[in-house]
Backbone as CSV, one residue per row, in Angstrom:
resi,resn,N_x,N_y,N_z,CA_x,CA_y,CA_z,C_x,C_y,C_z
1,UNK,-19.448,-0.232,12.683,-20.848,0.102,12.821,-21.622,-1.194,13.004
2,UNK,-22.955,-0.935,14.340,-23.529,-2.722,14.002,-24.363,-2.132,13.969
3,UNK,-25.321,-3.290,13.087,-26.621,-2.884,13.166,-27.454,-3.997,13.547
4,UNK,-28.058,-4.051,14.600,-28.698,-5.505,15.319,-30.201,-5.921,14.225
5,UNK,-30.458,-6.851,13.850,-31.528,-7.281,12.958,-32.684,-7.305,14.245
6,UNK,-33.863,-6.892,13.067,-35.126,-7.435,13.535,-35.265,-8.415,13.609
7,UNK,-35.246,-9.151,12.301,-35.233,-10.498,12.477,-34.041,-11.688,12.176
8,UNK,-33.506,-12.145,13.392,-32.313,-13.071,13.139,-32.611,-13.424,12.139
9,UNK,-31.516,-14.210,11.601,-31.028,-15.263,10.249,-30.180,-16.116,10.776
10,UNK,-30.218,-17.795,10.148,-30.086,-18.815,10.618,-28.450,-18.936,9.823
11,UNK,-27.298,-19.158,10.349,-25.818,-19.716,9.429,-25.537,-20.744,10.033
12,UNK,-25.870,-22.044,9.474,-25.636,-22.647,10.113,-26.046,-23.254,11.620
13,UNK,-25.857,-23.860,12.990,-26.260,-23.475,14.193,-26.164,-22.508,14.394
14,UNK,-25.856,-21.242,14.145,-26.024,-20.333,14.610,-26.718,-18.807,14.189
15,UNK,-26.949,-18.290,15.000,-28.418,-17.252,14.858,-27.646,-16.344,14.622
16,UNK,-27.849,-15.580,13.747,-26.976,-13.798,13.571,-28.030,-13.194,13.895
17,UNK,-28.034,-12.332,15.008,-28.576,-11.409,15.496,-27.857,-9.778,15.022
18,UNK,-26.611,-10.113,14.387,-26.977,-8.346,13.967,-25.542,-8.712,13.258
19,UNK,-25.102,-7.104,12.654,-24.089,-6.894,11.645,-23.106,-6.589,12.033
20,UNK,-21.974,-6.507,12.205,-20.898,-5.613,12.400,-20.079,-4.844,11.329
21,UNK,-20.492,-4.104,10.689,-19.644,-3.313,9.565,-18.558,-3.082,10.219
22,UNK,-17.260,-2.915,8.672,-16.105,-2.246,8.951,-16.479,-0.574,8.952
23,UNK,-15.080,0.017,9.530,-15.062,1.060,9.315,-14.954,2.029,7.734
24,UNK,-14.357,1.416,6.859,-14.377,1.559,5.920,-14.682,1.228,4.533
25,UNK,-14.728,1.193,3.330,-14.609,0.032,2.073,-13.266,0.127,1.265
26,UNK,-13.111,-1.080,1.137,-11.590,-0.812,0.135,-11.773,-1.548,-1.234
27,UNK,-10.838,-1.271,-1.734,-10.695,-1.862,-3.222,-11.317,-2.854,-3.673
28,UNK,-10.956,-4.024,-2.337,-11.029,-6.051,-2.920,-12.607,-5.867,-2.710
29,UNK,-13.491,-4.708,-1.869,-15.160,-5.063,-1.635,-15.942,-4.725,-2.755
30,UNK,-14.886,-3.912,-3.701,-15.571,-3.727,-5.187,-15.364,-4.330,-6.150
31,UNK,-14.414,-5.856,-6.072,-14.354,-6.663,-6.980,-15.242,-7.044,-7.923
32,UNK,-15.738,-7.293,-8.942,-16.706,-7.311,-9.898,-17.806,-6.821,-9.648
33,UNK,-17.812,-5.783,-8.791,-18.836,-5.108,-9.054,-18.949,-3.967,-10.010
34,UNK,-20.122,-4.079,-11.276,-20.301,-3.454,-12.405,-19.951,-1.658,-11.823
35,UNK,-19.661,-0.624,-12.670,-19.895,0.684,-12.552,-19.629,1.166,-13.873
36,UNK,-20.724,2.891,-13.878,-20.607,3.139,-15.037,-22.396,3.210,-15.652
37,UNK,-22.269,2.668,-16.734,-23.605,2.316,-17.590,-24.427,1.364,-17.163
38,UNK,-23.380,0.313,-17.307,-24.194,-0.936,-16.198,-25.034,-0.868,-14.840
39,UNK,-24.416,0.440,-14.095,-24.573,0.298,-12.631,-25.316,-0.945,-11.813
40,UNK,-25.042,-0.543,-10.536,-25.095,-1.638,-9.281,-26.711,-1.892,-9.093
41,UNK,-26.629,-3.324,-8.939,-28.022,-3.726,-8.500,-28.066,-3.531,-7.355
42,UNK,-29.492,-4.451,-6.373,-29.453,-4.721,-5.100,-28.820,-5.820,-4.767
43,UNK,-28.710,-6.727,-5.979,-27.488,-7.914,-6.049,-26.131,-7.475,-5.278
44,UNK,-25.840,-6.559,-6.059,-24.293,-6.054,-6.230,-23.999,-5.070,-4.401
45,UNK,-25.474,-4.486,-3.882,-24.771,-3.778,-3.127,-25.058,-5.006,-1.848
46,UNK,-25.772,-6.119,-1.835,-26.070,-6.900,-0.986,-24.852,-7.728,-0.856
47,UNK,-24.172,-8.052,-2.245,-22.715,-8.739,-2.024,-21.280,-7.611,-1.574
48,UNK,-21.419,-6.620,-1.709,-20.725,-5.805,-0.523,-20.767,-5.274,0.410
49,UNK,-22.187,-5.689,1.312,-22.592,-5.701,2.671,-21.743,-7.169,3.515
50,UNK,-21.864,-8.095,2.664,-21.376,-9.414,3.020,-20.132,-9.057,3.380
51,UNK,-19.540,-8.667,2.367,-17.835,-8.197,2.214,-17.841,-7.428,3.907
52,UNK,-18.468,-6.448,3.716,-18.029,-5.188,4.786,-18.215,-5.748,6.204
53,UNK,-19.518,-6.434,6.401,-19.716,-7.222,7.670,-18.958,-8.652,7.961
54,UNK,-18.470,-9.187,6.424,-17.382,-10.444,6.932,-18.617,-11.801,6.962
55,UNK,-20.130,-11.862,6.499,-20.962,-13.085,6.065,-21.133,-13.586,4.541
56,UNK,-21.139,-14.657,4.091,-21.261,-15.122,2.973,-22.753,-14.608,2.784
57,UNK,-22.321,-14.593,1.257,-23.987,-14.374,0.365,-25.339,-15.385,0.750
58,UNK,-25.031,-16.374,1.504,-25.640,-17.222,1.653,-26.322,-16.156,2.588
59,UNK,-26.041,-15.958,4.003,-26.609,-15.496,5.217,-27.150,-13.822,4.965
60,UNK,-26.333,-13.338,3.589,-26.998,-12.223,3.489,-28.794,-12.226,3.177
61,UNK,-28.363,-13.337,2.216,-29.423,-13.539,1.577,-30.653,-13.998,2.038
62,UNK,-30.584,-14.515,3.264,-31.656,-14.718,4.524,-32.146,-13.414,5.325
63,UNK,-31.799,-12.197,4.751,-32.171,-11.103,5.570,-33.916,-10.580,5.619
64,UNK,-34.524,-10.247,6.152,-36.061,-10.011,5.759,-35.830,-8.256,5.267
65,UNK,-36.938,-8.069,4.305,-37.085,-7.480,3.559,-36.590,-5.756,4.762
66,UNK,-37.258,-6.066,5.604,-37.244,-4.685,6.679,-35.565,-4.307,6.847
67,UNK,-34.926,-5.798,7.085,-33.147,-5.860,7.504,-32.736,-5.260,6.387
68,UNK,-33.349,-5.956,5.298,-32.437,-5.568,3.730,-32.175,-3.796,3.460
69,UNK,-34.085,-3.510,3.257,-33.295,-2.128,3.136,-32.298,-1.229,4.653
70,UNK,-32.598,-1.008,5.653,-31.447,-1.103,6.425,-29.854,-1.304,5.795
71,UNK,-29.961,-2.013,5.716,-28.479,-2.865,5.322,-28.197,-2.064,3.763
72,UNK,-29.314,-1.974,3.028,-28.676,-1.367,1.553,-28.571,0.272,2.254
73,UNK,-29.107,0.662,3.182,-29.437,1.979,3.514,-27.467,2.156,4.322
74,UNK,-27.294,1.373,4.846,-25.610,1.164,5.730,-24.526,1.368,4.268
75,UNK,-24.489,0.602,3.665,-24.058,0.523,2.487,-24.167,1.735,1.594
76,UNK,-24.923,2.179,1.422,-24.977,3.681,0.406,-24.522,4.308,0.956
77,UNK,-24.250,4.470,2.546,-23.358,5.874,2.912,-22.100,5.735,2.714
78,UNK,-21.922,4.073,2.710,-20.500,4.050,2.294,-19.743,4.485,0.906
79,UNK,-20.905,3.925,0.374,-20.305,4.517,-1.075,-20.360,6.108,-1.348
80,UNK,-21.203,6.697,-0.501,-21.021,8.443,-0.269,-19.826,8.955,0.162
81,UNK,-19.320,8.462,1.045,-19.053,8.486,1.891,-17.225,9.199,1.434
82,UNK,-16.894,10.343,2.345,-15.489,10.582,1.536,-15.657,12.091,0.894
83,UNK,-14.505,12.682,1.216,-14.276,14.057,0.790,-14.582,14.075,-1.128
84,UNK,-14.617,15.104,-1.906,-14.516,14.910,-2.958,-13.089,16.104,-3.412
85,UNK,-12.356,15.240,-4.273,-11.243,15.765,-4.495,-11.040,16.456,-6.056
86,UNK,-10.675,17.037,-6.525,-10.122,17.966,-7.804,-10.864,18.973,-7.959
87,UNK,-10.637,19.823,-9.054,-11.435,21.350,-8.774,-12.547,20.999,-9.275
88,UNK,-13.017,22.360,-8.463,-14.932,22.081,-9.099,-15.285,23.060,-9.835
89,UNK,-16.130,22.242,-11.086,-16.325,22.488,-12.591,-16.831,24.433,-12.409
């Protein structure tokens, strides 16, 4: 999935003009990320946007406020995302 930014962000020489998500999320993109009681910040889902698109926290973190939600908005379907399995209550 891409999602082209409104407004580039600078990595380095070079300009990121947009995202490329994976197709999926796996295990290693939920590495310390809290669940449960604790639950996920915008911290937590901004560092597994990084993961999914393949940019350091650094370049996430240059996103403008308009990109961000976008990007947390890409991200929540992922975590929706998926049949639900065992019987229902």
């Amino acid at each position: 999935m891409k999602y082209v930014l409104k407004k580039p962000v600078k990595a380095g020489n070079d300009d990121v003009r947009e995202l490329t998500f994976r197709e999926e999320i796996v295990a290693g993109d939920m590495r310390d990320i809290p669940i449960g009681e604790e639950g996920m910040t915008v911290g937590h889902l901004l560092k597994i946007a990084g993961r999914l698109c393949g940019y350091p926290e650094l370049v996430i973190n240059k996103l403008s406020l308009e990109d961000t939600g976008e990007v947390l908005k890409i991200v929540g379907g992922f975590m929706n995302a998926g049949p639900e399995t065992g019987p229902t209550p």
